[in-house]
C-alpha positions as CSV (number, residue, x, y, z in Angstrom):
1,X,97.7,112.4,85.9
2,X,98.6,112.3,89.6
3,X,101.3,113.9,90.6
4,X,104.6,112.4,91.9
5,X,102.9,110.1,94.2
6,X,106.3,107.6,95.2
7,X,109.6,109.0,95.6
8,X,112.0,106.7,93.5
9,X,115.1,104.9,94.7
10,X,117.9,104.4,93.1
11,X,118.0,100.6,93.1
12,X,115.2,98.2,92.5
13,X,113.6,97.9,95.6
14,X,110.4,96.0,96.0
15,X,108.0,96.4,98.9
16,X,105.1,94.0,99.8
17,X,101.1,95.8,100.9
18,X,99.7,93.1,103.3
19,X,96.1,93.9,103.9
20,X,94.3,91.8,107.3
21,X,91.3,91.6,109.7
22,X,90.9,88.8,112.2
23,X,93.0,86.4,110.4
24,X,95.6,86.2,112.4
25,X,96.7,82.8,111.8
26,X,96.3,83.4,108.2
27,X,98.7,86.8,108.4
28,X,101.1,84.8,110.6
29,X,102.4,82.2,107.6
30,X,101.7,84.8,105.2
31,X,104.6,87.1,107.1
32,X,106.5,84.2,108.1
33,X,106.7,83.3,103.9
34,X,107.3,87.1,103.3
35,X,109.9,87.8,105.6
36,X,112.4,84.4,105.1
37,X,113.4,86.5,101.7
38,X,116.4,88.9,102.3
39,X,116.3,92.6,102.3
40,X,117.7,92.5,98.9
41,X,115.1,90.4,97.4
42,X,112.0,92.4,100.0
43,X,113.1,95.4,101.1
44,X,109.9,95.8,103.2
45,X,106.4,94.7,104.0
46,X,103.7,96.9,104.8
47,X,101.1,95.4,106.8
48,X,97.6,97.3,106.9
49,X,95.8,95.5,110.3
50,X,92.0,96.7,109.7
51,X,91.3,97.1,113.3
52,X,91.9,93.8,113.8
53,X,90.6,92.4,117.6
54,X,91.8,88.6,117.6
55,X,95.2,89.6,118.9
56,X,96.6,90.6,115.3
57,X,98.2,93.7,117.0
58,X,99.6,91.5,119.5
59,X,100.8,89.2,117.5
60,X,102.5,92.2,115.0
61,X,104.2,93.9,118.0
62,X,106.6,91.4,119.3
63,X,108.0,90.7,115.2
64,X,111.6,92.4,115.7
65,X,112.1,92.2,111.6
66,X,113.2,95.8,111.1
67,X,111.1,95.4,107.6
68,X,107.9,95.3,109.1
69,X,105.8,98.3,108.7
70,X,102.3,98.2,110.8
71,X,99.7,100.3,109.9
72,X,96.8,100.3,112.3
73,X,93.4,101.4,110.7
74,X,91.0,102.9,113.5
75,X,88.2,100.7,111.5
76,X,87.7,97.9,109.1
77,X,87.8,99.7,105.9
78,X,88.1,96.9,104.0
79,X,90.4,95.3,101.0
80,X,90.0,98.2,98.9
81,X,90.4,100.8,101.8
82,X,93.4,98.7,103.1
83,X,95.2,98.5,99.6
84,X,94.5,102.9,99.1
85,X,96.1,103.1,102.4
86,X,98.9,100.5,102.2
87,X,100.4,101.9,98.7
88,X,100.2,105.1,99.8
89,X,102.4,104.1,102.8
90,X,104.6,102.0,101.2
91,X,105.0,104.5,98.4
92,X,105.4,107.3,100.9
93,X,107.3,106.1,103.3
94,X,109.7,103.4,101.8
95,X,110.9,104.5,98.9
96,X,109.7,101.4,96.6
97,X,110.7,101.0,92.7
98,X,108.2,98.4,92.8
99,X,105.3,97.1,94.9
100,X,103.3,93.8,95.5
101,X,100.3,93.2,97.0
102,X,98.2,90.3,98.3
103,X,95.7,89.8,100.9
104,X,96.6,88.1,104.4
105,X,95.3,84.3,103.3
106,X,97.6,85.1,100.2
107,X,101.2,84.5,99.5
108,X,104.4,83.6,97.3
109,X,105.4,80.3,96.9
110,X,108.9,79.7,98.1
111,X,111.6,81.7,95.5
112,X,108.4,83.6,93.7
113,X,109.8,87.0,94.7
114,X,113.5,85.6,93.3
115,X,111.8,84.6,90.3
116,X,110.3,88.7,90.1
117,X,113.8,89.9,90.3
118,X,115.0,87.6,87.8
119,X,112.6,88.5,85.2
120,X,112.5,91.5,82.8
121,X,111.0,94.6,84.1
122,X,109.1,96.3,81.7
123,X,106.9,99.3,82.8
124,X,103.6,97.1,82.9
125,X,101.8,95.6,86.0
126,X,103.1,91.8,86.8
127,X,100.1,89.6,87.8
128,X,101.4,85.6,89.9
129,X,99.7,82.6,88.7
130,X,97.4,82.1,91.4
131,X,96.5,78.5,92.6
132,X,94.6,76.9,96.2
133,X,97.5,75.4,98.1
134,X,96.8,71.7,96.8
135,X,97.7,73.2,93.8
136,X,93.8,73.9,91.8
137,X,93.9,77.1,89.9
138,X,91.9,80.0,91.9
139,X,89.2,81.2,89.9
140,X,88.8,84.3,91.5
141,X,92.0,85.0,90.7
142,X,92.2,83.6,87.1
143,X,93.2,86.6,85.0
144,X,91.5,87.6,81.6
145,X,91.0,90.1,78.6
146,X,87.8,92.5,78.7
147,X,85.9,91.0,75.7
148,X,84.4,94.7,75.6
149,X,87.4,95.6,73.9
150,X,88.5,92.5,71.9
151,X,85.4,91.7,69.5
152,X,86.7,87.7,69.2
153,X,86.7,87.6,72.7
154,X,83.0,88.9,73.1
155,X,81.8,86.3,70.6
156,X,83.3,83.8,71.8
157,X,81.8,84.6,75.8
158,X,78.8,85.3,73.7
159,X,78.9,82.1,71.9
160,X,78.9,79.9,75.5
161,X,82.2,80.1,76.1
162,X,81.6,81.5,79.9
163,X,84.7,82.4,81.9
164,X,86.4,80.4,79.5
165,X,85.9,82.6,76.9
166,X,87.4,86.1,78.4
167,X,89.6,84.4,81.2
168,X,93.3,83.0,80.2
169,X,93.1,79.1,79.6
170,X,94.5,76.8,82.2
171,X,97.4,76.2,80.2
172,X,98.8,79.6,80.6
173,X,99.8,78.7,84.1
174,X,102.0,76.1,82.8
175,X,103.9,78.1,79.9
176,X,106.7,80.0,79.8
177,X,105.6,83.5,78.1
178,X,103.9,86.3,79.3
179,X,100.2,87.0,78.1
180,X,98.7,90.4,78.0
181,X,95.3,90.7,80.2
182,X,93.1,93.4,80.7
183,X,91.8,92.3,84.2
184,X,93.5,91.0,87.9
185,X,93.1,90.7,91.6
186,X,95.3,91.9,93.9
187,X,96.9,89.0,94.7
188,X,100.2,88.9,94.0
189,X,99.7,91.7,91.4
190,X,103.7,93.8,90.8
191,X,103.4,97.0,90.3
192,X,105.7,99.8,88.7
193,X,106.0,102.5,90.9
194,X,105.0,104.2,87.5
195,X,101.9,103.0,87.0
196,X,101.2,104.3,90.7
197,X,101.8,107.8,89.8
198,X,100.3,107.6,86.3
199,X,96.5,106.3,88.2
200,X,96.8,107.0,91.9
201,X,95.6,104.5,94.3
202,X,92.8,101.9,94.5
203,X,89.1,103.3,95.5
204,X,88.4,102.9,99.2
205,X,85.3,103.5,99.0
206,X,84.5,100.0,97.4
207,X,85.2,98.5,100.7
208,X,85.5,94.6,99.7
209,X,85.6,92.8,96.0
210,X,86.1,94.2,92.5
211,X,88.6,97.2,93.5
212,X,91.3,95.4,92.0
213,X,89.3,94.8,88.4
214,X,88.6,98.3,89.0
215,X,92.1,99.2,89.5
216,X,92.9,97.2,86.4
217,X,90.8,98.8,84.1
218,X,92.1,102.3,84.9
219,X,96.0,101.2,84.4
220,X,94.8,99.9,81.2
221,X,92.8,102.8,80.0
222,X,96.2,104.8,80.9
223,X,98.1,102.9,78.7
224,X,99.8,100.7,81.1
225,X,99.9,97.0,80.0
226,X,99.1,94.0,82.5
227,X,101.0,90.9,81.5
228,X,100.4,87.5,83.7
229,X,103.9,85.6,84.1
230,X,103.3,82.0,85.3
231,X,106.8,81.9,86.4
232,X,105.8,84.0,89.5
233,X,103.3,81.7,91.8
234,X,101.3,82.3,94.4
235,X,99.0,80.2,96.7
236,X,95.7,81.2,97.8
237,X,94.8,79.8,101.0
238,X,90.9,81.2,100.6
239,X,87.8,80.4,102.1
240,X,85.5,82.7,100.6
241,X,83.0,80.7,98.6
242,X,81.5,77.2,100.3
243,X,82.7,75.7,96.3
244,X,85.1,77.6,93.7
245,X,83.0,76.5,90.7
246,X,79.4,77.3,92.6
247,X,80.5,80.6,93.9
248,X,77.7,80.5,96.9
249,X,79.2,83.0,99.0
250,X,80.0,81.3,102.9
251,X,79.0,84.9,104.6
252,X,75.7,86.3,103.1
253,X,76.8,89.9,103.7
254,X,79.4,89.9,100.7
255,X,76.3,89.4,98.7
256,X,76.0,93.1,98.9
257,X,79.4,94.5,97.7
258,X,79.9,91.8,95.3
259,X,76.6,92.8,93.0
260,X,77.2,96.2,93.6
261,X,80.9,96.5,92.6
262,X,81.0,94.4,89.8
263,X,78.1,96.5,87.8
264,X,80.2,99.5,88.6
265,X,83.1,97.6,86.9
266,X,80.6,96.5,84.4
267,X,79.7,99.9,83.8
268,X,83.6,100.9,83.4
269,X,84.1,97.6,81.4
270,X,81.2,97.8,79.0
271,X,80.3,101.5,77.9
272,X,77.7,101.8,76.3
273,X,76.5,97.7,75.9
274,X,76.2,98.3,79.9
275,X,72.4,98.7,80.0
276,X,71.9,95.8,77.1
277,X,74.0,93.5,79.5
278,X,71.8,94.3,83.1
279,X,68.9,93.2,81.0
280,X,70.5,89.6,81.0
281,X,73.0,90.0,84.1
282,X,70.0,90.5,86.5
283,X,67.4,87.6,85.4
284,X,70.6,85.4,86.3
285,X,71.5,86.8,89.5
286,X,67.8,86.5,90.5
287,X,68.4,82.8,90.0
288,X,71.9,82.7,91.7
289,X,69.2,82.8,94.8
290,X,67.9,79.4,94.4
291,X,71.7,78.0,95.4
292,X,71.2,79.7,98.6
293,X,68.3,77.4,99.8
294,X,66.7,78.8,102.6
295,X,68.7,81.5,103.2
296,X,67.5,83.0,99.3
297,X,65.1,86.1,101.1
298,X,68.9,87.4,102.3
299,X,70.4,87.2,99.5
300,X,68.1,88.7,97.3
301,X,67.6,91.6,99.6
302,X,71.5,92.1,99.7
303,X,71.8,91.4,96.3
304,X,69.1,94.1,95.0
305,X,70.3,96.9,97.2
306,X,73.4,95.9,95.8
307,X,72.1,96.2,92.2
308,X,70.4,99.4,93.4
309,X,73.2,101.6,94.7
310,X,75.5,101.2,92.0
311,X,73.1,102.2,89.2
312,X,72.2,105.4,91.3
313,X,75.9,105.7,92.0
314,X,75.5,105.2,95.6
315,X,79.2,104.0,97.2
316,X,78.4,105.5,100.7
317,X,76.5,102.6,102.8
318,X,78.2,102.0,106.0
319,X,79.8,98.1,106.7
320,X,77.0,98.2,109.6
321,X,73.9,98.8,107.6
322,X,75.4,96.0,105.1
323,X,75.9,93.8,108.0
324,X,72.1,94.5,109.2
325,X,70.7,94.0,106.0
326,X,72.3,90.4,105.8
327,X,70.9,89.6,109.4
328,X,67.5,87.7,109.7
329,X,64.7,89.9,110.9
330,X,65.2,88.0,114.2
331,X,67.9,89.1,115.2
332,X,69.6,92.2,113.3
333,X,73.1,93.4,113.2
334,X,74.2,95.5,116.4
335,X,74.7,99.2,115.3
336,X,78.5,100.0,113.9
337,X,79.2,96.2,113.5
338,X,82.1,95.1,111.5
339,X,82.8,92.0,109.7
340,X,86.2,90.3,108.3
341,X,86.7,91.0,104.7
């Protein structure tokens, strides 16, 4: 258990963990939805720039909302390396009883955070309903139950039920209860400052994509239930895959940390069915590359190093080498180049 991580306060307070890098338009109607609550309803936002250099800082220096806490990284570390930091500064510095996060293209629908405070607060994670702006679902944001550990849930994934199977059904998003999941994003996940201290904080050195399922399945081994409340929405203004339903990644370099992070949360996820699953997992990914078209040699170089550093445990490849690796042999990566998460 880690030890007293976040001082608490004695009222509810509730503190947003903004994490950016060169979206500075994106950040700027995040904030401006953010900040139109009162202090009551936000007491403060931390906002983690990852060395942002399309005048983010500018941009963050001239907001005079006392609220706004800007935490400069020295380098893109990332979501996950944005998140470890942000809690630990909100949590540090601010006091929070509770804390929500959410990346910069990410944010509460007008009165979400009123609908929060309105709700019961039991000592569980809160995960939004997540939708597009036009108002779709997000699919990468689409909650669900590990059918590890619910044997109906496995069959009926097994059985050709797909994402269906594990993920909540559309029509939780327009009921009024709660339902228990094992797995989230972090966007517009509420924390407890609780669960916080029982886990610690996300792990940085994940860099981009499956730290929050990650994070999920260690509050959940604690002990600390997950519930996703439709009555707290969020939009998703994302542009990460060229089609939600495809999934064919828009920059080739995500190949890399998406393959590799989600067999490490496979490998947390599944015990021992891990190796029985990368027998089938991999055949598929293989074929994944034919959506790629001509740019398939990439991916499947960025998608078997992927593959190979997590099954020998390898989290340590700098963001350059990744960005090299997804460069055509023409014309490589400069040295120490960073991309936007």
């Amino acid at each position: 258990m880690v030890e007293a991580i976040c001082p608490r306060a004695g009222l509810l307070r509730l503190v947003a963990v903004v994490v950016t890098h060169d979206r500075r338009a994106q950040l700027q109607a995040t904030l401006a939805r953010l900040l139109a609550n009162p202090e009551t309803v936000l007491a403060a936002v931390v906002v983690v720039d990852n060395a942002s250099a399309d005048g983010t800082a500018e941009f963050l220096a001239v907001i005079r909302d006392a609220r706004l806490d800007v935490l400069r990284m020295p380098a893109n570390t990332g979501g996950a390396g944005g998140f470890a930091a942000g809690m630990r500064r909100a949590c540090e510095a601010h006091a929070p009883d509770w804390v929500v996060l959410m990346d910069d293209d990410a944010r509460p629908v007008p009165g979400a955070l009123a609908a929060f405070h309105a709700t019961a607060k039991p000592e569980a994670g809160l995960a939004a309903a997540v939708r597009f702006p036009a108002g779709a679902i997000c699919e990468m944001n689409r909650p669900s139950l590990n059918p590890f550990w619910h044997w109906r849930v496995f069959l009926r994934t097994a059985l050709g039920g797909g994402r269906n199977g594990y993920h909540i059904p559309p029509g939780a998003y327009e009921a009024s209860e709660r339902v228990p999941v094992d797995l989230t994003s972090f966007v517009g996940l509420f924390l407890p400052v609780s669960a916080v201290r029982e886990v610690g904080y996300p792990d940085a050195s994940l860099f981009l994509y499956g730290d929050d399922v990650i994070y999920a399945l260690r509050l959940r081994r604690a002990g600390i239930p997950i519930l996703f409340d439709p009555a707290i929405r969020f939009e998703h203004d994302c542009g990460t895959y060229a089609d939600d339903r495809t999934r064919v990644l828009t920059s080739l370099w995500k190949v890399y940390y998406i393959y590799r992070n989600v067999l490490i949360m496979y490998r947390e996820a599944a015990g021992p069915l891990f190796w029985p699953l990368l027998l089938i997992l991999l055949p598929k990914w293989v074929w994944k590359a034919r959506a790629y078209g001509a740019r398939r040699p990439i991916f499947l170089r960025l998608m078997l190093r992927g593959v190979g550093d997590a099954l020998w445990r390898r989290q340590g490849l700098p963001h350059g080498a990744v960005l090299a690796l997804a460069a055509t042999r023409t014309q490589a990566a400069p040295p120490g180049a960073v991309g936007a998460p």
